[in-house]
FIMIPA-117389 format. One line per field, with one value per residue: residue in three letters; x, y, z of N, C-alpha, C in turn. Coordinates in nm, 2 decimals. Example, Ala and Ser with C-alpha at 12.3 -4.5 7.8 and 13.67 -1.06 7.14 Angstrom:
<pts>
residuo: c(ala	ser)
n_u: c(1.32	1.28)
n_v: c(-0.57	-0.22)
n_w: c(0.78	0.71)
ca_u: c(1.23	1.37)
ca_v: c(-0.45	-0.11)
ca_w: c(0.78	0.71)
c_u: c(1.32	1.29)
c_v: c(-0.33	0.00)
c_w: c(0.78	0.79)
</pts>
This chain:
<pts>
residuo: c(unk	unk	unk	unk	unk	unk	unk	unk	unk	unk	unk	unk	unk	unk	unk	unk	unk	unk	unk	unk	unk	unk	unk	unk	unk	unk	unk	unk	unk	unk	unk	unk	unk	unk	unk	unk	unk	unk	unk	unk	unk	unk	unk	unk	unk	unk	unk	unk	unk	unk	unk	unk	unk	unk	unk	unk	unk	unk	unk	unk	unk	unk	unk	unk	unk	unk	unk	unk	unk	unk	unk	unk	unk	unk	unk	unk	unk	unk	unk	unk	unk	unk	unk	unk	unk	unk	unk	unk	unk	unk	unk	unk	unk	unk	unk	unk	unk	unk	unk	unk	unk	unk	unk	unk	unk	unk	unk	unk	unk	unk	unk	unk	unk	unk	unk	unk	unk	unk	unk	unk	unk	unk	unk	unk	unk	unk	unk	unk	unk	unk	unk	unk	unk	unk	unk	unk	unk	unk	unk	unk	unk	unk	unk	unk	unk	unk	unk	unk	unk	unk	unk	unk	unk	unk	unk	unk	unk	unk	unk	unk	unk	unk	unk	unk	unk	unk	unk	unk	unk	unk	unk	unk	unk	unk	unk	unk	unk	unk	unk	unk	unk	unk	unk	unk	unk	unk	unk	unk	unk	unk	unk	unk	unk	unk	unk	unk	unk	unk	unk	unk	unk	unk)
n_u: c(-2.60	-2.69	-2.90	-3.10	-3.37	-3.37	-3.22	-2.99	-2.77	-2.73	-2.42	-2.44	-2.28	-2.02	-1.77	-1.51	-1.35	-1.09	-0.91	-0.72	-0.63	-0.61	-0.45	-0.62	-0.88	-0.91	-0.88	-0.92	-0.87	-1.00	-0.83	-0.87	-1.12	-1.30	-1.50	-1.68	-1.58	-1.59	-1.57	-1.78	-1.78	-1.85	-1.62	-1.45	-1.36	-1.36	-1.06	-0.93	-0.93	-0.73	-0.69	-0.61	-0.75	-1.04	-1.32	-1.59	-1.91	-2.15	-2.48	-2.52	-2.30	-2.28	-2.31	-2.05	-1.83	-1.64	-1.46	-1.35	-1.17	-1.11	-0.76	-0.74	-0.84	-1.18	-1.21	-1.08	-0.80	-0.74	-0.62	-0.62	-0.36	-0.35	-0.46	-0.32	-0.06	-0.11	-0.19	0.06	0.22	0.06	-0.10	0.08	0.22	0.37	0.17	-0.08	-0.35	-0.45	-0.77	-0.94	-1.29	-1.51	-1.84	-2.11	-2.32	-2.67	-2.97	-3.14	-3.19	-3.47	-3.44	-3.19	-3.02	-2.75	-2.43	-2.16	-1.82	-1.57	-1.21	-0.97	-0.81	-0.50	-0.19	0.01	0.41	0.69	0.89	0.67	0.51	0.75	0.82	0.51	0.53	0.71	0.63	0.41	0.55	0.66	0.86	0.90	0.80	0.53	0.39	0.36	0.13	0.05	-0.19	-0.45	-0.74	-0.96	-0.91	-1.14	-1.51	-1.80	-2.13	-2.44	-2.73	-2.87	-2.77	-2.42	-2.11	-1.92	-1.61	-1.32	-1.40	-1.33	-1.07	-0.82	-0.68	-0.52	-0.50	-0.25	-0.15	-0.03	-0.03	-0.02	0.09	-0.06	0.02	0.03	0.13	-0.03	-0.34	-0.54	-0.45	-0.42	-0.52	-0.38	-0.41	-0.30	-0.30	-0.20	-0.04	0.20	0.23	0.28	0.48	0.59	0.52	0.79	0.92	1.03)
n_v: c(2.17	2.49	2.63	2.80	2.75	2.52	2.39	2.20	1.93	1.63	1.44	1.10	0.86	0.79	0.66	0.53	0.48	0.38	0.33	0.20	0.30	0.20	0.45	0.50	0.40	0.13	-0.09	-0.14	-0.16	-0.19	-0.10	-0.06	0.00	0.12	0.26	0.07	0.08	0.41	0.77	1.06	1.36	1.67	1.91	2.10	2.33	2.55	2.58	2.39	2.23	2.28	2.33	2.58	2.77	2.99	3.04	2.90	3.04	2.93	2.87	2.73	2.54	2.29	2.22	2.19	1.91	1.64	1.39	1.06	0.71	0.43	0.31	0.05	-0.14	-0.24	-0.46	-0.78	-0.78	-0.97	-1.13	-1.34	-1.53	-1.43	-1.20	-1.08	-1.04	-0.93	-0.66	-0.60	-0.55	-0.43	-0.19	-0.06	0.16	0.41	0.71	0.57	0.60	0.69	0.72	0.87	0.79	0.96	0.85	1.02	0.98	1.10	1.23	1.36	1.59	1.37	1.27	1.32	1.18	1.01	1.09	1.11	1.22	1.33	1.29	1.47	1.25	1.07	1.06	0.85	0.85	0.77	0.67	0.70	0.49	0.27	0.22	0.11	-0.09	-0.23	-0.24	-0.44	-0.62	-0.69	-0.57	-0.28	-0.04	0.19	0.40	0.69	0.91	1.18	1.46	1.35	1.32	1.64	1.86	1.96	1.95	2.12	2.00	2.04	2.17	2.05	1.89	1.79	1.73	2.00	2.04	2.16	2.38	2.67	2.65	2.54	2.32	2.04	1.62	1.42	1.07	0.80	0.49	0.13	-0.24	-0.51	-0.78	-0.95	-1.23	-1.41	-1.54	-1.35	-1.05	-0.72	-0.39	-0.06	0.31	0.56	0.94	1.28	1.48	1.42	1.16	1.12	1.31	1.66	1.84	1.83	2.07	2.10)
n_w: c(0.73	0.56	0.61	0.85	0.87	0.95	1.08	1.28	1.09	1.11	1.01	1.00	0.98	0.82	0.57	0.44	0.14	-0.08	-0.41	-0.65	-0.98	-1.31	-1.60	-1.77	-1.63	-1.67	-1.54	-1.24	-0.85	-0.54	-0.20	0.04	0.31	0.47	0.80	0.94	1.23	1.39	1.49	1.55	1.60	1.76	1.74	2.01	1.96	1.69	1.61	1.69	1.54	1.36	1.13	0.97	0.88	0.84	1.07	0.97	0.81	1.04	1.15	1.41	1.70	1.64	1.38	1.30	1.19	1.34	1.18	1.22	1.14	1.24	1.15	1.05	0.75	0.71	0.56	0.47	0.25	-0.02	-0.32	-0.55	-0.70	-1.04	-1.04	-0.85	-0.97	-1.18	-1.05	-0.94	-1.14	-1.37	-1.30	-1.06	-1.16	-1.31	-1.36	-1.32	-1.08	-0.77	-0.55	-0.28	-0.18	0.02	0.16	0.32	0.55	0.61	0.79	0.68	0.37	0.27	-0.02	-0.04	0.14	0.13	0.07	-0.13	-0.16	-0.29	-0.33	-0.54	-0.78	-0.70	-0.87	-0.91	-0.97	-1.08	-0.88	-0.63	-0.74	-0.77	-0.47	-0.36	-0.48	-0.34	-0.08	-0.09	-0.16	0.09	0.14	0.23	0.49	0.45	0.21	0.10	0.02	-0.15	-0.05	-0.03	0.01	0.07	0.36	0.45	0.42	0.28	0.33	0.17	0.17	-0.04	-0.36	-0.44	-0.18	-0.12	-0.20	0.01	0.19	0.28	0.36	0.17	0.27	0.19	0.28	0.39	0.37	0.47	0.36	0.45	0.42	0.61	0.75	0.51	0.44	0.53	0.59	0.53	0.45	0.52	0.44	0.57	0.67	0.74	0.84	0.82	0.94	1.09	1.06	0.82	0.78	0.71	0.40	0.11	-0.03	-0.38)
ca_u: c(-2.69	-2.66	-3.05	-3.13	-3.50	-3.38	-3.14	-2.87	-2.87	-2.56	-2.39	-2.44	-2.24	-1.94	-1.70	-1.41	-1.31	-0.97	-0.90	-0.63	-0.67	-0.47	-0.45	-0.78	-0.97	-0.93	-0.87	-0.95	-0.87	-1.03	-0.74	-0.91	-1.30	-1.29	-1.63	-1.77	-1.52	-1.57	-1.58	-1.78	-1.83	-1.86	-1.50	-1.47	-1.34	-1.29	-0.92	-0.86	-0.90	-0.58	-0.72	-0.55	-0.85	-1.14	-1.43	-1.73	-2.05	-2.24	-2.56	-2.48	-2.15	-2.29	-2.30	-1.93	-1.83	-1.50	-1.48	-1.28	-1.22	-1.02	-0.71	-0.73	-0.96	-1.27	-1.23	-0.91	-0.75	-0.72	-0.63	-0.56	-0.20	-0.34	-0.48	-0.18	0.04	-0.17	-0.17	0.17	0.27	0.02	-0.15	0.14	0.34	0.36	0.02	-0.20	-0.40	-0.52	-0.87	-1.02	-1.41	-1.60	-1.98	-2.16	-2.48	-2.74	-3.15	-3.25	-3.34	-3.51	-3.42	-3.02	-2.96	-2.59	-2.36	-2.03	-1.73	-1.45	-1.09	-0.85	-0.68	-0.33	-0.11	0.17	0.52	0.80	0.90	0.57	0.48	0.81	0.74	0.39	0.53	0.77	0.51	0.34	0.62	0.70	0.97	0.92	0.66	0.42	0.40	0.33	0.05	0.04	-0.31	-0.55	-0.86	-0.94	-0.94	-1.24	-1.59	-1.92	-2.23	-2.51	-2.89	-2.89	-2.67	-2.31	-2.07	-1.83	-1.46	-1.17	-1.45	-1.29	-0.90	-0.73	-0.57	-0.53	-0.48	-0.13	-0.15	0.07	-0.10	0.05	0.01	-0.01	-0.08	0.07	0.20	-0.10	-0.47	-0.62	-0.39	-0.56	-0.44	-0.42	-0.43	-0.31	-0.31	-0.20	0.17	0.23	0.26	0.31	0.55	0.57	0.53	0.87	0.92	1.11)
ca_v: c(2.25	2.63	2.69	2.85	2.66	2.35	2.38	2.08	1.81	1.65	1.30	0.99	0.72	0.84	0.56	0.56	0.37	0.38	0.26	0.21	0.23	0.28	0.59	0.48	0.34	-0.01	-0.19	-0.07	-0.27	-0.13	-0.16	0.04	0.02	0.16	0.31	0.00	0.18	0.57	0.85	1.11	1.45	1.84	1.96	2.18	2.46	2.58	2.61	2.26	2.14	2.26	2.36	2.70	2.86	3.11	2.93	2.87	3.11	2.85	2.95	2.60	2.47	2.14	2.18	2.15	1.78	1.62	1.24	1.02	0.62	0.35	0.29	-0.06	-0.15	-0.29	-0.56	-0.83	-0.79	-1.11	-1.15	-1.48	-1.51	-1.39	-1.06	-0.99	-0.99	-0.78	-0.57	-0.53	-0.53	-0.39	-0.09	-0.02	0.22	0.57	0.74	0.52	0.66	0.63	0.79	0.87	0.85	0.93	0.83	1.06	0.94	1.21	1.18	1.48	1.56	1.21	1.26	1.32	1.17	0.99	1.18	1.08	1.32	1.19	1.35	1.43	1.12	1.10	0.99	0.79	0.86	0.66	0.67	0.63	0.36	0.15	0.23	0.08	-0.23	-0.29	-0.26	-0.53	-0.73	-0.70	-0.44	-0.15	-0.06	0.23	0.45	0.84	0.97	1.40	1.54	1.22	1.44	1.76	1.88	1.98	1.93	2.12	1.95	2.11	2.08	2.00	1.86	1.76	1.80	2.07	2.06	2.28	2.48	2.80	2.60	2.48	2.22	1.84	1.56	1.36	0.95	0.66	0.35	0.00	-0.35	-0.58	-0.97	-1.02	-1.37	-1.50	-1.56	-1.19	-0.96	-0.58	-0.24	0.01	0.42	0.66	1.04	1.36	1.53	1.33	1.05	1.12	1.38	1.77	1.83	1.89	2.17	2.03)
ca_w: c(0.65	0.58	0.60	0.97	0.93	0.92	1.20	1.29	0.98	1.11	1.00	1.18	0.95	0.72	0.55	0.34	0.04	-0.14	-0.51	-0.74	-1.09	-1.40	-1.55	-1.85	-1.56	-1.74	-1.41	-1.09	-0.75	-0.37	-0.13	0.17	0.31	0.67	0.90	1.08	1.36	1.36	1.58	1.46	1.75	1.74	1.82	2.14	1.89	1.55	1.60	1.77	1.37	1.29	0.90	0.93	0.78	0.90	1.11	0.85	0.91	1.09	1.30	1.58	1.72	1.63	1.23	1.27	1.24	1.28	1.14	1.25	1.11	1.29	1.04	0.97	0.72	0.79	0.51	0.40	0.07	-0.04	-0.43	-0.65	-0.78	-1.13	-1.00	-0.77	-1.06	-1.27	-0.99	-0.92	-1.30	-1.47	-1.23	-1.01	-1.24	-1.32	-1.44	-1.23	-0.97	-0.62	-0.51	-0.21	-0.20	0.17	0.19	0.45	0.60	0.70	0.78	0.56	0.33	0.22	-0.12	-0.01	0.25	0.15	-0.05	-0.22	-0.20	-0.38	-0.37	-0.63	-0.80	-0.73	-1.00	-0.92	-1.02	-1.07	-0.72	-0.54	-0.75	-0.67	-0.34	-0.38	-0.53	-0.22	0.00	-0.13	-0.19	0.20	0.14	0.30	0.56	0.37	0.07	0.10	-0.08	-0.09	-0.11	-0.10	0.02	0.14	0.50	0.47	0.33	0.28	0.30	0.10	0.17	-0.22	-0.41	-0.40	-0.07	-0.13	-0.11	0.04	0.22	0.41	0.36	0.08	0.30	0.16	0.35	0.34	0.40	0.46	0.29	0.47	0.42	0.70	0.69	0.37	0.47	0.60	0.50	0.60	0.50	0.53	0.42	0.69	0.60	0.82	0.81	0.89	0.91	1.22	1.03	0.68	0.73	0.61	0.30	0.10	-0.16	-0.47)
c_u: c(-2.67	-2.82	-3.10	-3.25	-3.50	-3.33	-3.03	-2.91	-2.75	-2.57	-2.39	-2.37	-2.13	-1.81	-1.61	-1.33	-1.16	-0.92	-0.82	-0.67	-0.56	-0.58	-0.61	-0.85	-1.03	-0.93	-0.87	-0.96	-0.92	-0.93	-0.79	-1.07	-1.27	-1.45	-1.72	-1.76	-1.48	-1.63	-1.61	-1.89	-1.81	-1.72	-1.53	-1.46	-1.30	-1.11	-0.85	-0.82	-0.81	-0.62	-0.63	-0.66	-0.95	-1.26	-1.53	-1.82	-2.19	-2.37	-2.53	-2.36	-2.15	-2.28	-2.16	-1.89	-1.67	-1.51	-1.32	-1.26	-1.08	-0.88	-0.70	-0.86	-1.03	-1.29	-1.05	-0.89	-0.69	-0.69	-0.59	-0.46	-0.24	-0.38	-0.36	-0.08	-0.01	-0.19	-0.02	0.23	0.25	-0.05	-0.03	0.27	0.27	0.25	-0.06	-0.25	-0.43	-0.65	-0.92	-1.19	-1.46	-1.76	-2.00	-2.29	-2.58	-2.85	-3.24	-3.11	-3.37	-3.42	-3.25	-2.97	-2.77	-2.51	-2.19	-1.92	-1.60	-1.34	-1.04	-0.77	-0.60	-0.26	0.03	0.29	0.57	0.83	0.82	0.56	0.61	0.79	0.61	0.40	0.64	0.72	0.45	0.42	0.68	0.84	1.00	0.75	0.53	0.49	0.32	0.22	0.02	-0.11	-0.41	-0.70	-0.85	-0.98	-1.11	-1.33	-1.75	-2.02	-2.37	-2.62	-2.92	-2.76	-2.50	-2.22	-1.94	-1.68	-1.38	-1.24	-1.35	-1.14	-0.89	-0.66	-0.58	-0.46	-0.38	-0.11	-0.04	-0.03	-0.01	-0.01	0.04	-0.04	-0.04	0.10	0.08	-0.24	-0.56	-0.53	-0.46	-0.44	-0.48	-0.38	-0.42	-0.27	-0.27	-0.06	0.21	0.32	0.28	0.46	0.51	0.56	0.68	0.93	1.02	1.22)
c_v: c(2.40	2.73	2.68	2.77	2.52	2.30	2.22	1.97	1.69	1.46	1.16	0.88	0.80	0.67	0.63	0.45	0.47	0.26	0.27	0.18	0.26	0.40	0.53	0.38	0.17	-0.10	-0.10	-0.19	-0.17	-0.21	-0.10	0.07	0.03	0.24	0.24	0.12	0.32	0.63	1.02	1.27	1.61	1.87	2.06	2.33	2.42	2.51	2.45	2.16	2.14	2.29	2.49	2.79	2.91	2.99	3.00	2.94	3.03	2.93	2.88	2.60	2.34	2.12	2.13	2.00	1.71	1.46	1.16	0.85	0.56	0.34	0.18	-0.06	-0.24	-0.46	-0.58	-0.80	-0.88	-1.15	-1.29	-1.42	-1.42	-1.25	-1.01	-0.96	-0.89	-0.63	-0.51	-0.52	-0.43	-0.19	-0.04	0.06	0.33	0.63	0.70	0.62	0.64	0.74	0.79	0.87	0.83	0.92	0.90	1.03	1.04	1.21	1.26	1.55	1.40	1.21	1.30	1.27	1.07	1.09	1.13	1.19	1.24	1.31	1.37	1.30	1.16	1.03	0.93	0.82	0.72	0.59	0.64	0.50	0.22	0.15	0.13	-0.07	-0.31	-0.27	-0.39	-0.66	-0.74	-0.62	-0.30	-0.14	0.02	0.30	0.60	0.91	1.11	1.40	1.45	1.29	1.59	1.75	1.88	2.01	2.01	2.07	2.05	2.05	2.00	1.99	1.84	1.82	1.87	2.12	2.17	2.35	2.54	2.71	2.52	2.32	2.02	1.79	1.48	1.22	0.85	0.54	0.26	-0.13	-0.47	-0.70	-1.03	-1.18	-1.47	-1.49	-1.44	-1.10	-0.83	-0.48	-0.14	0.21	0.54	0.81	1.13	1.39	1.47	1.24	1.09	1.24	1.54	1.79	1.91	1.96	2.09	2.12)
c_w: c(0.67	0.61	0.76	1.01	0.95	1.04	1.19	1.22	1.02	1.04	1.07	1.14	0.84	0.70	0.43	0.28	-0.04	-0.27	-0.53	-0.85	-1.21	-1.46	-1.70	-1.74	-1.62	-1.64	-1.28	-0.88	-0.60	-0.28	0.03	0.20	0.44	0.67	0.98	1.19	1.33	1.49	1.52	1.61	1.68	1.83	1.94	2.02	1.75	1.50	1.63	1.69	1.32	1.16	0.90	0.82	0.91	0.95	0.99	0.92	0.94	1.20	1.44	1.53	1.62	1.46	1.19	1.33	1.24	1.30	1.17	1.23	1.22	1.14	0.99	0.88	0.74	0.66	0.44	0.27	0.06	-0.20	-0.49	-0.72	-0.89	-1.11	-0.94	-0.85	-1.14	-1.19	-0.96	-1.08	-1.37	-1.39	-1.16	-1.11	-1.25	-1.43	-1.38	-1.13	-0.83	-0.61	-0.37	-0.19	-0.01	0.10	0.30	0.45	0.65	0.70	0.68	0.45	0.26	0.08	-0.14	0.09	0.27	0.02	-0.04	-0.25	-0.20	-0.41	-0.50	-0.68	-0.79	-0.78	-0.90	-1.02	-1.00	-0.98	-0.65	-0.56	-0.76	-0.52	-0.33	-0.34	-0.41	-0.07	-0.01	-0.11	-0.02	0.24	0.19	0.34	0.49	0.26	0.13	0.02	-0.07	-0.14	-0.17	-0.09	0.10	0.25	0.54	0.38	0.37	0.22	0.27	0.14	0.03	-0.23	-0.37	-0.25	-0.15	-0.08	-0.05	0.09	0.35	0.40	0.25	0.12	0.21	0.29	0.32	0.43	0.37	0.46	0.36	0.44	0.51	0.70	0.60	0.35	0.51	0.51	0.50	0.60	0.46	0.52	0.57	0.63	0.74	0.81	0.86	0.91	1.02	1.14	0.90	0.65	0.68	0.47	0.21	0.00	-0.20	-0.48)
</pts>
């Protein structure tokens, strides 16, 4: 919260869902539901976030939150033959999208207390989306997604949470799929230039 009377409003449950849809939102499949397992603490510092931006004019340490989910997801993706084809056929091609949305949980005010901040879609190319499809098919371990959410989010006493606050930065994920072979297989989503790599000018 930015309001001094209100003092620390902080988050106590945040989750994260990941869709695929085509690009007229005519079919849409959830391949990613993570936040049973999270870790969600007041960094030691500003800087320790790595955003490359200006610390936010907070009055407490504690307003600042850094969220953290396990990478597997917290539920199998399990489709019937006729879905899995329509998914690799018909969704997996160039124009589709992928979305990030987080849910954050918070006690006030009554009348807000979860709020919905939803990234940028990212369109698939040619390239990603073979990628995608050899993933699936047990072909190659993940798929690269540039710029699925932003670094960083302001939460508003009112109304919607507010992206890119104080850094521009997006976040850059490797989508996997593990299990495929068996009766439970689960998407896993992991983040961050570590693992996804720098980003590489054209």
């Amino acid at each position: 919260t930015s309001n001094p009377q209100v003092g620390v409003n902080p988050v106590y449950a945040a989750e994260l869902n990941i869709t695929v849809a085509t690009n007229d939102s005519a079919a849409v499949f959830p391949i990613f539901s993570g936040g049973f397992r999270r870790h969600i603490t007041t960094p030691p510092t500003w800087e320790s976030l790595g955003t490359n931006a200006t610390r936010p004019p907070v009055n407490y340490a504690a307003q600042i939150q850094e969220v953290c989910l396990a990478p597997d997801s917290d539920s199998a993706w399990s489709l019937p033959p006729p879905a899995l084809a329509a998914f690799s056929d018909t969704l997996l091609r160039a124009g589709s999208t992928v979305t990030a949305t987080w849910t954050f949980r918070r006690n006030l005010p009554l009348d807000n207390q979860m709020l919905y901040a939803a990234g940028r879609p990212v369109a698939l190319t040619e390239a990603t989306a073979a990628e995608f499809i050899e993933v699936v098919g047990g072909r190659r371990d993940g798929v690269v997604l540039r710029g699925l959410y932003p670094r960083v989010w302001r939460l508003l006493g009112n109304g919607g949470p507010v992206p890119n606050y104080t850094s521009p930065a997006q976040v850059d994920c490797v989508l996997t799929l593990s299990g495929m072979r068996t009766a439970t297989p689960w998407w896993a989503v992991r983040c961050g230039d570590e693992v996804a790599g720098p980003t590489v000018a054209p």
